[in-house]
LUMMILUM-274883 format. One record per residue (C-alpha): residue number from 0; residue in one letter; y, x, z. Coordinates in steps of 0.001 Angstrom, whole numbers, plus 524288, in hexadecimal, padded with zeros to 5 digits. Example, Ala and Ser with C-alpha at 12.3 -4.5 7.8 and 13.67 -1.06 7.14 Angstrom:
seq:type:v:u:w
0:A:7EE6C:8300C:81E78
1:S:7FBDC:83566:81BE4
***
This chain:
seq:type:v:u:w
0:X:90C1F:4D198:329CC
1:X:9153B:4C6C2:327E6
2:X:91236:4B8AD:32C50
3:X:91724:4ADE3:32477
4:X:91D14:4A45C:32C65
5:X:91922:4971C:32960
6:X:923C4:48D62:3245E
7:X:92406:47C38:3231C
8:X:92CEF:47965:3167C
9:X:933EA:46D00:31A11
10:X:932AA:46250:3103F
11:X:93E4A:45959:30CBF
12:X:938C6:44ED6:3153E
13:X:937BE:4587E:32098
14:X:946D1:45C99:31DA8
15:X:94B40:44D88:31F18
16:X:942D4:44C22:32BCB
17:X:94ADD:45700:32FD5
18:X:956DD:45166:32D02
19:X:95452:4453E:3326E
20:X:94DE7:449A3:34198
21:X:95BC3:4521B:34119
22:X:955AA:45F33:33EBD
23:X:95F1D:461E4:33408
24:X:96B75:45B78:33545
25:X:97476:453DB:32C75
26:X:97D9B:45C5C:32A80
27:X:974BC:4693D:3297B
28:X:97531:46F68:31B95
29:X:96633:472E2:31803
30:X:95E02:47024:30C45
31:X:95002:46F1E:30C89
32:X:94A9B:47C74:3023C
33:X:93D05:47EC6:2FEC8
34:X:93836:47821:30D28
35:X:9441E:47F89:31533
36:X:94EF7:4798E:31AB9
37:X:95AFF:48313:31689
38:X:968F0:484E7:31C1D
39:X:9725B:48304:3115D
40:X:97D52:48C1F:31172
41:X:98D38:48660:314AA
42:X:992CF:48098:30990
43:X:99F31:48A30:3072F
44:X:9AAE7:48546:2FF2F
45:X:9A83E:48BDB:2F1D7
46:X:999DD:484F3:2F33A
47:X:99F5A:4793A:2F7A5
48:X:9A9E3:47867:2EAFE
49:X:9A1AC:47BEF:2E13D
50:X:99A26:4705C:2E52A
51:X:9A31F:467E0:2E3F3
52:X:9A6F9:46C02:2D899
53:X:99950:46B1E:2D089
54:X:99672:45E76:2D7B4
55:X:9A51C:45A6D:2D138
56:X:9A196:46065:2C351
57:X:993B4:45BD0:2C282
58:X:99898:44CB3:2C770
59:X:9A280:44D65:2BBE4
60:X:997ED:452A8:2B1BB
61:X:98A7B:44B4A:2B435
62:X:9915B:43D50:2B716
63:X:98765:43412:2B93A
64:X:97E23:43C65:2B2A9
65:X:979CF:442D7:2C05D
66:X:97D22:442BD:2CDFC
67:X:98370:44E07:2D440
68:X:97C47:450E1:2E110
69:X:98396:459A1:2EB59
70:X:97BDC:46096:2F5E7
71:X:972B2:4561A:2F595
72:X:963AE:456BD:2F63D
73:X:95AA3:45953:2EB18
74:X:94C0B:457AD:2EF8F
75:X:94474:462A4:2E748
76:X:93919:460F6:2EE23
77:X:93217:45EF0:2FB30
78:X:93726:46A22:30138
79:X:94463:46D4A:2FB92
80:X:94FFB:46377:2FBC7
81:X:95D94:46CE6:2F7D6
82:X:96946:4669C:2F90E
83:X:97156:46CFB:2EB13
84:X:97EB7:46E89:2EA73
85:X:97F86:4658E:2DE91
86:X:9740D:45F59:2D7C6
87:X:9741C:4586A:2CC4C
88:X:96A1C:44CBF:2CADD
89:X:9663B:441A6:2C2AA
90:X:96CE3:43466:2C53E
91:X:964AF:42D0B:2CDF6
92:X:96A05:41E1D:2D069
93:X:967B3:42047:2DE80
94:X:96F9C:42D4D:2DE8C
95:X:962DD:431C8:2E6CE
96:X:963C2:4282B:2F246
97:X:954E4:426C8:2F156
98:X:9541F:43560:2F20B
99:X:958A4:4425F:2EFCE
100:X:95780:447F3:2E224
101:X:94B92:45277:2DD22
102:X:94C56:45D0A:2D3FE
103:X:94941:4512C:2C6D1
104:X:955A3:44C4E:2CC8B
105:X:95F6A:457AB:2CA9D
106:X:96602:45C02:2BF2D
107:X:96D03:46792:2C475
108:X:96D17:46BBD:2D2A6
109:X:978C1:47670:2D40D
110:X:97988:47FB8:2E0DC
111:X:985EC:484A3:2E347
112:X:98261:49440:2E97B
113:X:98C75:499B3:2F319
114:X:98621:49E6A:2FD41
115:X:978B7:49972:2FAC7
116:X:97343:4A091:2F19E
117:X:96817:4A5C2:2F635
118:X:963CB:4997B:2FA3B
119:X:96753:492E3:2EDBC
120:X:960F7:49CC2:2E424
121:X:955B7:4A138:2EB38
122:X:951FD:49487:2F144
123:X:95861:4884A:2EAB4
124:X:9569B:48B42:2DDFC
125:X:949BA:48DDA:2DD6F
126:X:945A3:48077:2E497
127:X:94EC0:47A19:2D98B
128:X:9466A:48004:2CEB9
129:X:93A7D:47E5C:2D45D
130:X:93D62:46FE1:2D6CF
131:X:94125:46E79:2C7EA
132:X:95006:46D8C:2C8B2
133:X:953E9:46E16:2BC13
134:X:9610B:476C6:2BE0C
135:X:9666F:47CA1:2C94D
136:X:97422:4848A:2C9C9
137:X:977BC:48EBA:2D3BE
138:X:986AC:48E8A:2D41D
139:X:9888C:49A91:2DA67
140:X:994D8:49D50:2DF20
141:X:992C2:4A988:2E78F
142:X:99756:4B62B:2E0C4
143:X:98F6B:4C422:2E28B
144:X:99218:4D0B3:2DC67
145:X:98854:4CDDA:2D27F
146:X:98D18:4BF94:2D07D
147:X:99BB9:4C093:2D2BA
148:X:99EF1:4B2C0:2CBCA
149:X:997D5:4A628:2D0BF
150:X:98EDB:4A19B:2C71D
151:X:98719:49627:2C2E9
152:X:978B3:4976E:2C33F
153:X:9727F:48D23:2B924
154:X:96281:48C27:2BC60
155:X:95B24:483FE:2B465
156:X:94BD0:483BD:2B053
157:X:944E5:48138:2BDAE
158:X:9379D:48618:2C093
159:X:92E5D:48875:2CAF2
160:X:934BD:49742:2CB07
161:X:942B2:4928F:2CA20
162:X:94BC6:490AB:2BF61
163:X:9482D:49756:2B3EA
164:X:95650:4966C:2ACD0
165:X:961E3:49BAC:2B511
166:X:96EAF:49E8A:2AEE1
167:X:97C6B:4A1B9:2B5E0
168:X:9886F:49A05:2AFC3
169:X:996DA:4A2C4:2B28E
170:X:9A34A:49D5F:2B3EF
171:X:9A7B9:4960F:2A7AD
172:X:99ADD:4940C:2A369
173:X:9943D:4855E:2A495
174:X:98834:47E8C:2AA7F
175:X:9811D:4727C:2A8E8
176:X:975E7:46C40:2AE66
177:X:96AEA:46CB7:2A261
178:X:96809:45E4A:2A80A
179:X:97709:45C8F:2A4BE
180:X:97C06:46427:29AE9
181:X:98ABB:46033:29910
182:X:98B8C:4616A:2A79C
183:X:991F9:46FEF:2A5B2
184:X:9993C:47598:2B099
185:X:99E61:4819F:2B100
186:X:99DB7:48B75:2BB87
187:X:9AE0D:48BC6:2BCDA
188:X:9AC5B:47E34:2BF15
189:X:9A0AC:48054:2C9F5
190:X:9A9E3:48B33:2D06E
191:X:9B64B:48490:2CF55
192:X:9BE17:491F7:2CECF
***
């Protein structure tokens, strides 16, 4: 018979103690998911670009319309606090000095999945939706047999059970944020190829 082994979610407050007494350092690359404190995986070069380049596209699109947010901190809730690859929020005048943003906040939080995605589908995504993020794209640029182009994974309609509307955009097809509608972008643009 199997025992289950008792386990303490950390809250966000615990995570900043943490940080703070020196347990986690400065320069350690964690995020704080559904109470656990998880590695995140080396940024690689392809990651790294296409990064840049969506934090690039969606600067020259949205304007002053939103801010673009790179691998910063969106509190979801008391015991999850990701840090997205790009998130799109609502202009604040204090550009969240006073605090990091929550899920009302974002428009559009885009993960960019290399080597992540386990962690990113199974994991991420589902804390997104259940915290009410309105949209969430999975810019997946790890090819399979199955999936032998990179693809854009458009998620919208969150729930309790995840999204309930997921749709995969191809190269030379567009995107754009439902929040932002002329914000298109296609998925050449996202790759850079």
């Amino acid at each position: 018979m199997a025992t289950a082994i008792p386990r303490r979610r950390f809250t966000v407050k615990d995570y900043y103690r943490m940080a703070k007494a020196g347990i986690l350092k400065p320069d350690e690359r964690v995020e704080l998911l559904d109470g656990e404190i998880v590695p995140m995986s080396p940024i690689g070069s392809p990651h790294a670009a296409a990064v840049n380049r969506a934090n690039r596209l969606f600067n020259r699109l949205v304007g002053d319309r939103a801010i673009v947010a790179v691998q910063n901190p969106v509190r979801l809730d008391e015991h999850s606090e990701p840090d997205p690859d790009v998130a799109l929020l609502r202009p604040r005048a204090d550009d969240y000095a006073r605090g990091h943003p929550g899920p009302r906040d974002v428009l559009l939080i885009v993960e960019v999945v290399d080597t992540s995605e386990a962690l990113d589908r199974r994991l991420k995504l589902p804390l997104y939706a259940r915290a009410g993020v309105p949209e969430v794209w999975l810019l997946v640029l790890k090819t399979t047999a199955r999936r032998p182009e990179p693809v854009l994974e458009v998620n919208r309609r969150p729930g309790p059970r995840g999204y309930a509307d997921a749709r995969l955009v191809r190269r030379g097809e567009r995107a754009a944020p439902e929040l932002l509608p002329d914000v298109a972008i296609t998925l050449d643009e996202l790759l850079g190829d």
